[in-house]
C-alpha positions in Angstrom: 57.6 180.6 55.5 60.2 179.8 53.2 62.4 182.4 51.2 62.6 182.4 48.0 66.4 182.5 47.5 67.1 179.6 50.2 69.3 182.0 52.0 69.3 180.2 55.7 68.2 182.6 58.2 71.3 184.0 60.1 71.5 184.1 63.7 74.2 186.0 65.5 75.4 184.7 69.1 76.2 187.9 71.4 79.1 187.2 74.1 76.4 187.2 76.8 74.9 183.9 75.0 71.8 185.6 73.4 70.7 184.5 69.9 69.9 187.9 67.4 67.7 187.2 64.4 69.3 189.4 61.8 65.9 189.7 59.8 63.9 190.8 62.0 66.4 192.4 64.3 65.3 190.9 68.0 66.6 188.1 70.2 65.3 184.6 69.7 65.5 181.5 72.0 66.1 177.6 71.1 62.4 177.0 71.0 61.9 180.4 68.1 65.0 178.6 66.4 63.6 175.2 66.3 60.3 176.6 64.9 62.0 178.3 62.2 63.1 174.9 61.1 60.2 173.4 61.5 58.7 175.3 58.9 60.9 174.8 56.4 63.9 177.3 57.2 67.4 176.9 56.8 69.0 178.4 59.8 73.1 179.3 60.7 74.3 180.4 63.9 77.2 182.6 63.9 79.4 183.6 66.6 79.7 187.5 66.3 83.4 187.4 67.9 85.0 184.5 66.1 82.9 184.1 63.2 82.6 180.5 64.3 79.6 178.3 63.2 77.3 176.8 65.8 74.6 175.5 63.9 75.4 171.8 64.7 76.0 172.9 68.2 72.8 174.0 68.6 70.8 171.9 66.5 71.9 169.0 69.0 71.2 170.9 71.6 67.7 171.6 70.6 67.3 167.6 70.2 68.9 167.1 73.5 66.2 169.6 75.1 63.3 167.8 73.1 64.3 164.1 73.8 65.0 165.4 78.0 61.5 166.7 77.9 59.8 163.2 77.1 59.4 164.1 73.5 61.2 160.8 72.5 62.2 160.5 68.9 65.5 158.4 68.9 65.2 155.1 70.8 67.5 154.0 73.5 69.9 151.7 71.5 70.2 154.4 68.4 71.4 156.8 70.6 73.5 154.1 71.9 75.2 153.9 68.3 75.4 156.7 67.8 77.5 157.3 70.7 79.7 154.0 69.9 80.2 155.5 66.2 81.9 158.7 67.4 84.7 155.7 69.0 84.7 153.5 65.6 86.2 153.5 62.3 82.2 153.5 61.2 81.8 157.4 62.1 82.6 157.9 58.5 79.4 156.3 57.1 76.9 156.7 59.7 76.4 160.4 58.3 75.9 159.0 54.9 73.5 156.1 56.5 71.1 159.0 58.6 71.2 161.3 55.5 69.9 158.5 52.9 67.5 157.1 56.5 65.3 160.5 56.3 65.5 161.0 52.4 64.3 157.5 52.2 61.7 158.3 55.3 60.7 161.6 53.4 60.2 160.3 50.0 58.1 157.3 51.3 55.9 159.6 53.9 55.4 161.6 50.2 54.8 158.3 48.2 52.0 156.8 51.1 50.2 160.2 51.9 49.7 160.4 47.7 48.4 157.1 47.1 46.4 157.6 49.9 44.4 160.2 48.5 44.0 158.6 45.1 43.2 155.5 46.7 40.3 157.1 48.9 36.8 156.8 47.8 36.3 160.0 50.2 38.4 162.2 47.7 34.8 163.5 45.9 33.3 164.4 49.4 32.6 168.2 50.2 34.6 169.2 52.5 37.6 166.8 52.0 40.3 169.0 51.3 40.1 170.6 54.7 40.2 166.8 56.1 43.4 166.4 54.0 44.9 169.0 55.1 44.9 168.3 58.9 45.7 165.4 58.2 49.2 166.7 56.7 49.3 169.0 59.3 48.7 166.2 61.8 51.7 164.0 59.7 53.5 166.6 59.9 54.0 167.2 63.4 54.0 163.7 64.2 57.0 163.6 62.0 58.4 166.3 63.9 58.3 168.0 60.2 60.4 165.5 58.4 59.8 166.7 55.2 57.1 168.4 53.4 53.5 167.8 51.8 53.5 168.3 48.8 57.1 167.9 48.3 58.7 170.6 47.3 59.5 171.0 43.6 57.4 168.3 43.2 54.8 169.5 40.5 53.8 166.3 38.7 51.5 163.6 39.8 52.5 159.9 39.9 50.3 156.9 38.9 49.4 155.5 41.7 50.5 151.6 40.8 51.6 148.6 42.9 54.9 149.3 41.8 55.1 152.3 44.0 53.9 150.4 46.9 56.2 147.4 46.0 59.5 150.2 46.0 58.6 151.2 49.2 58.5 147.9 50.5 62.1 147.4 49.1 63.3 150.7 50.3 62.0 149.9 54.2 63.7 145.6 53.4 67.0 147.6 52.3 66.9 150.1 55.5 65.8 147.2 57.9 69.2 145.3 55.9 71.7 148.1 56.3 70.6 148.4 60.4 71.0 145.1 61.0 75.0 145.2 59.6 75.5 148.0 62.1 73.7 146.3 65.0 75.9 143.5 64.7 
Protein backbone atom coordinates (compact mmCIF):
# COMPACT_ATOMS: atom_id res chain seq x y z
CA UNK A 1 0.00 0.00 0.00
CA UNK A 2 2.03 2.74 -1.09
CA UNK A 3 1.08 6.55 -0.82
CA UNK A 4 0.92 8.54 -3.29
CA UNK A 5 3.04 11.47 -2.04
CA UNK A 6 5.95 9.10 -0.65
CA UNK A 7 5.47 10.59 2.71
CA UNK A 8 7.20 7.69 5.04
CA UNK A 9 4.81 6.62 7.51
CA UNK A 10 5.64 8.22 10.94
CA UNK A 11 5.95 6.30 14.00
CA UNK A 12 6.19 7.94 17.36
CA UNK A 13 8.18 6.10 20.29
CA UNK A 14 6.32 6.82 23.74
CA UNK A 15 8.70 6.96 26.92
CA UNK A 16 7.35 3.52 27.96
CA UNK A 17 8.98 2.05 24.59
CA UNK A 18 5.67 1.61 22.56
CA UNK A 19 5.59 2.39 18.79
CA UNK A 20 2.24 4.79 17.72
CA UNK A 21 1.25 4.74 14.10
CA UNK A 22 0.29 8.25 13.52
CA UNK A 23 -2.11 7.30 10.55
CA UNK A 24 -4.03 5.08 11.89
CA UNK A 25 -3.67 6.16 15.51
CA UNK A 26 -2.84 2.60 17.48
CA UNK A 27 0.32 1.02 18.69
CA UNK A 28 2.32 -1.15 16.35
CA UNK A 29 5.12 -3.71 17.07
CA UNK A 30 8.57 -4.52 15.14
CA UNK A 31 6.85 -7.25 13.20
CA UNK A 32 3.66 -4.40 11.98
CA UNK A 33 6.78 -2.15 11.14
CA UNK A 34 8.70 -4.59 9.21
CA UNK A 35 5.56 -5.36 7.18
CA UNK A 36 4.98 -1.93 6.41
CA UNK A 37 8.30 -2.02 4.65
CA UNK A 38 7.79 -4.86 3.16
CA UNK A 39 5.14 -3.59 1.08
CA UNK A 40 6.67 -0.85 -0.14
CA UNK A 41 6.50 1.82 2.70
CA UNK A 42 8.89 4.33 3.76
CA UNK A 43 8.79 4.35 7.56
CA UNK A 44 10.55 7.04 10.31
CA UNK A 45 10.60 6.48 13.90
CA UNK A 46 10.52 9.47 16.03
CA UNK A 47 11.23 9.82 19.52
CA UNK A 48 8.20 11.94 20.93
CA UNK A 49 10.68 13.52 23.79
CA UNK A 50 13.71 14.34 21.90
CA UNK A 51 12.65 14.36 18.49
CA UNK A 52 15.42 11.95 17.81
CA UNK A 53 15.34 9.54 14.80
CA UNK A 54 15.49 5.82 15.36
CA UNK A 55 14.73 4.52 12.13
CA UNK A 56 18.21 2.92 11.65
CA UNK A 57 17.93 1.82 15.19
CA UNK A 58 15.19 -0.10 14.56
CA UNK A 59 15.62 -1.25 11.16
CA UNK A 60 18.75 -3.15 12.57
CA UNK A 61 17.00 -4.29 15.14
CA UNK A 62 14.28 -5.83 13.01
CA UNK A 63 17.29 -7.58 10.98
CA UNK A 64 18.89 -8.70 14.12
CA UNK A 65 15.42 -10.34 15.30
CA UNK A 66 14.97 -11.93 11.74
CA UNK A 67 18.60 -13.27 11.25
CA UNK A 68 18.29 -14.71 15.45
CA UNK A 69 15.17 -16.47 14.37
CA UNK A 70 16.88 -18.74 11.67
CA UNK A 71 15.68 -16.54 8.88
CA UNK A 72 19.35 -16.23 7.56
CA UNK A 73 19.95 -13.56 4.96
CA UNK A 74 23.49 -12.22 5.58
CA UNK A 75 26.12 -15.01 5.64
CA UNK A 76 28.63 -15.43 8.45
CA UNK A 77 31.71 -13.67 6.97
CA UNK A 78 29.48 -10.52 5.57
CA UNK A 79 28.38 -9.89 8.81
CA UNK A 80 31.94 -10.38 9.78
CA UNK A 81 32.80 -7.25 7.52
CA UNK A 82 30.60 -5.55 8.26
CA UNK A 83 31.61 -5.50 11.81
CA UNK A 84 35.49 -5.04 10.80
CA UNK A 85 34.32 -1.88 8.57
CA UNK A 86 32.80 0.00 11.50
CA UNK A 87 36.97 -0.36 12.85
CA UNK A 88 38.55 0.62 9.29
CA UNK A 89 39.14 3.56 7.20
CA UNK A 90 36.72 1.49 4.57
CA UNK A 91 33.41 2.38 6.60
CA UNK A 92 33.16 5.28 4.28
CA UNK A 93 32.47 3.19 1.13
CA UNK A 94 30.93 0.15 2.39
CA UNK A 95 27.50 2.22 2.41
CA UNK A 96 28.12 3.17 -1.10
CA UNK A 97 29.15 -0.62 -1.97
CA UNK A 98 25.54 -2.17 -0.21
CA UNK A 99 23.52 0.73 -1.75
CA UNK A 100 24.79 0.03 -5.50
CA UNK A 101 24.79 -4.27 -4.13
CA UNK A 102 20.81 -4.14 -3.94
CA UNK A 103 20.16 -1.57 -6.82
CA UNK A 104 22.29 -3.77 -8.89
CA UNK A 105 20.39 -7.02 -7.22
CA UNK A 106 16.99 -5.10 -7.85
CA UNK A 107 17.46 -4.10 -11.31
CA UNK A 108 18.77 -7.67 -12.36
CA UNK A 109 15.77 -9.55 -10.33
CA UNK A 110 13.59 -6.90 -12.78
CA UNK A 111 15.71 -7.63 -15.96
CA UNK A 112 15.53 -11.87 -15.31
CA UNK A 113 11.84 -12.04 -14.16
CA UNK A 114 11.03 -9.88 -17.73
CA UNK A 115 12.84 -11.90 -20.07
CA UNK A 116 11.46 -14.72 -18.41
CA UNK A 117 8.17 -14.11 -19.43
CA UNK A 118 8.96 -13.10 -22.92
CA UNK A 119 11.13 -15.93 -23.28
CA UNK A 120 8.27 -18.47 -22.08
CA UNK A 121 6.33 -20.35 -24.59
CA UNK A 122 3.67 -20.68 -21.61
CA UNK A 123 2.97 -16.87 -21.89
CA UNK A 124 -0.38 -17.69 -24.44
CA UNK A 125 -1.72 -20.34 -21.83
CA UNK A 126 -5.10 -19.58 -20.00
CA UNK A 127 -4.56 -19.12 -16.86
CA UNK A 128 -0.98 -17.82 -16.95
CA UNK A 129 -1.16 -14.58 -15.45
CA UNK A 130 -2.34 -15.95 -12.17
CA UNK A 131 0.91 -18.40 -12.49
CA UNK A 132 2.97 -15.13 -12.98
CA UNK A 133 1.82 -13.62 -10.37
CA UNK A 134 2.69 -16.16 -7.56
CA UNK A 135 5.48 -16.48 -8.96
CA UNK A 136 6.33 -12.62 -8.16
CA UNK A 137 4.75 -13.05 -5.10
CA UNK A 138 6.84 -16.15 -4.44
CA UNK A 139 10.25 -13.84 -5.68
CA UNK A 140 9.22 -11.60 -3.70
CA UNK A 141 9.25 -13.01 -0.47
CA UNK A 142 12.17 -15.04 -1.11
CA UNK A 143 13.87 -11.76 -1.66
CA UNK A 144 12.61 -10.62 1.52
CA UNK A 145 10.87 -7.88 -0.85
CA UNK A 146 13.97 -6.50 -2.38
CA UNK A 147 12.48 -4.57 -4.82
CA UNK A 148 9.35 -4.59 -6.71
CA UNK A 149 7.63 -6.33 -9.82
CA UNK A 150 7.03 -4.45 -12.06
CA UNK A 151 9.41 -1.90 -11.09
CA UNK A 152 8.06 1.05 -10.17
CA UNK A 153 7.97 3.84 -12.69
CA UNK A 154 8.89 1.52 -14.99
CA UNK A 155 6.20 1.83 -17.81
CA UNK A 156 8.01 0.75 -20.99
CA UNK A 157 8.91 -2.72 -22.15
CA UNK A 158 12.52 -3.71 -23.01
CA UNK A 159 13.51 -5.92 -25.99
CA UNK A 160 14.38 -8.82 -24.65
CA UNK A 161 18.10 -9.28 -26.37
CA UNK A 162 21.25 -11.06 -25.43
CA UNK A 163 22.59 -7.87 -24.53
CA UNK A 164 20.44 -7.62 -21.56
CA UNK A 165 21.45 -11.01 -20.49
CA UNK A 166 25.18 -10.20 -21.37
CA UNK A 167 24.93 -6.79 -18.83
CA UNK A 168 23.79 -8.80 -16.21
CA UNK A 169 26.48 -11.07 -16.53
CA UNK A 170 28.89 -8.06 -16.32
CA UNK A 171 27.04 -6.38 -13.52
CA UNK A 172 27.25 -9.90 -11.21
CA UNK A 173 31.56 -10.25 -12.80
CA UNK A 174 31.87 -6.48 -11.49
CA UNK A 175 30.02 -7.27 -8.01
CA UNK A 176 31.95 -10.68 -7.59
CA UNK A 177 35.29 -8.06 -8.51
CA UNK A 178 34.54 -5.35 -6.02
CA UNK A 179 33.95 -8.30 -3.06
CA UNK A 180 36.92 -9.85 -3.69
CA UNK A 181 39.00 -6.22 -3.07
CA UNK A 182 37.27 -6.12 0.28
CA UNK A 183 37.83 -9.73 1.23
CA UNK A 184 41.38 -9.31 0.80
Amino acid sequence: MRVADDTPLLIKRYASRRLYNTETSDYVTLEDIAGFIREGREVQIIDLKSGDDLTRQYLLQIIAEHESKGESVLPIDVLTDLVRSYTTSANSVVPQFLAMSFEMLRDGQSKIMENMGKMNPMASMPGYEAMKAQQEAFMKAMTGGIGTWPPRGDTTKAEATGEDLDEIKTQLADLQAKLARMNK
